[in-house]
N, C-alpha and C positions, 0 to 999 in steps of 0.2 A: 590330445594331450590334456591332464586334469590341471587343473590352474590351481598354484600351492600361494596361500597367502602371505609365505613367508617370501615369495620371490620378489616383493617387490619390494625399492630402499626408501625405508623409512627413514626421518630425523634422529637423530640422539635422544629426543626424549619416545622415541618409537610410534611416530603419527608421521602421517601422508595429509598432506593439500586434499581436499575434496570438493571440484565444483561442481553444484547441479544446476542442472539445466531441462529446461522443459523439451521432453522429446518433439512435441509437435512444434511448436513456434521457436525452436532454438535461445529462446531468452533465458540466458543468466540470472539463477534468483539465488544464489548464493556460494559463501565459500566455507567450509566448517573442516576438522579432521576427524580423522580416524584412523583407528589401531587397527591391527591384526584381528583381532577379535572383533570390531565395528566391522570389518569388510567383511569377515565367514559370517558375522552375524547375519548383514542386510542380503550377500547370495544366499544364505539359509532360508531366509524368511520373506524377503521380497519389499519386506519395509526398511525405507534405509533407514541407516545408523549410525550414529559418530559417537564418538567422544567429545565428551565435554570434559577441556582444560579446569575449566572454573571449579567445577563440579568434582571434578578425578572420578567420572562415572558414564556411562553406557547412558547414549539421548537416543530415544529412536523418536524421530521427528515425529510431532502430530500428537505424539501417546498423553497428553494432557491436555492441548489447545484444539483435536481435531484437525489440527493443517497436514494430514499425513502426506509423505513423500511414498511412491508407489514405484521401486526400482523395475524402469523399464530393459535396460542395458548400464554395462560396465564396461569403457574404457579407459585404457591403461594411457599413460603417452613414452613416447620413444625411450625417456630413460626409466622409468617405471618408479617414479618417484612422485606424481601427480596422476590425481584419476578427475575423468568425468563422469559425472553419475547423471544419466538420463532418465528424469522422473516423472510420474504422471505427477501433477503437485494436485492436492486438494485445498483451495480456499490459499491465505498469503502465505507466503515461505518465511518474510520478516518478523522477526516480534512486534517489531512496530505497525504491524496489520497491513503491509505492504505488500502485493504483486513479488516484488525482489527488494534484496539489502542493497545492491545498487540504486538507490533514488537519489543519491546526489550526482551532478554534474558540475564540472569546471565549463564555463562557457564564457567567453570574452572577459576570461579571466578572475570572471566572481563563480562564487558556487551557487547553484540553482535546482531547486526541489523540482525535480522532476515526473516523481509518482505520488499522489494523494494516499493515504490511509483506506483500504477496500471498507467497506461497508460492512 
């Protein structure tokens, strides 16, 4: 059966959740969205791709910093309203030059920087 990009429900302003995640080590580096047009774009092309709110424009990650995201697989989840995007990632997925946008933690109830700046 060919997968239509309209199947899946999108929000009111017509964006889906996007989280990726690094296919080999399972770690969470990010959450961004994407349109209709971001998801045929990144199956077309193999580079993911979101939408930028801020922007009102098509980001394919990496296309200016080099940290390119390399769409390994595409999962859907149960209500088709949240995907995960399994990616080879090149170099940090943060803008802050991070591993992942997760580097804060709540721990014994203070927040605690838990990933350095990559090099």
């Amino acid at each position: 059966m060919a997968f239509d990009v309209a199947s899946l429900k999108y929000d009111t302003a017509g964006l889906i959740p996007a989280i990726a995640q690094d296919h080999r080590t399972g770690e969470v580096l990010m959450l961004a969205w994407m349109n209709a047009g971001a998801v045929a774009q990144t199956l077309a092309t193999g580079r993911v791709t979101y939408w930028s709110r801020s922007r009102a424009a098509f980001w394919v990650k990496g296309e200016t910093s080099g940290h390119v995201q390399k769409l390994v697989e595409l999962r859907l989840d149960c209500d088709r309203d949240c995907l995960l995007v399994l990616v080879e990632q090149v170099g940090p997925a943060c803008h802050t030059n991070r591993r992942s946008c997760f580097y804060r933690a709540l721990r014994a109830g203070a927040e605690v920087e838990i990933l350095v700046p990559m090099e």
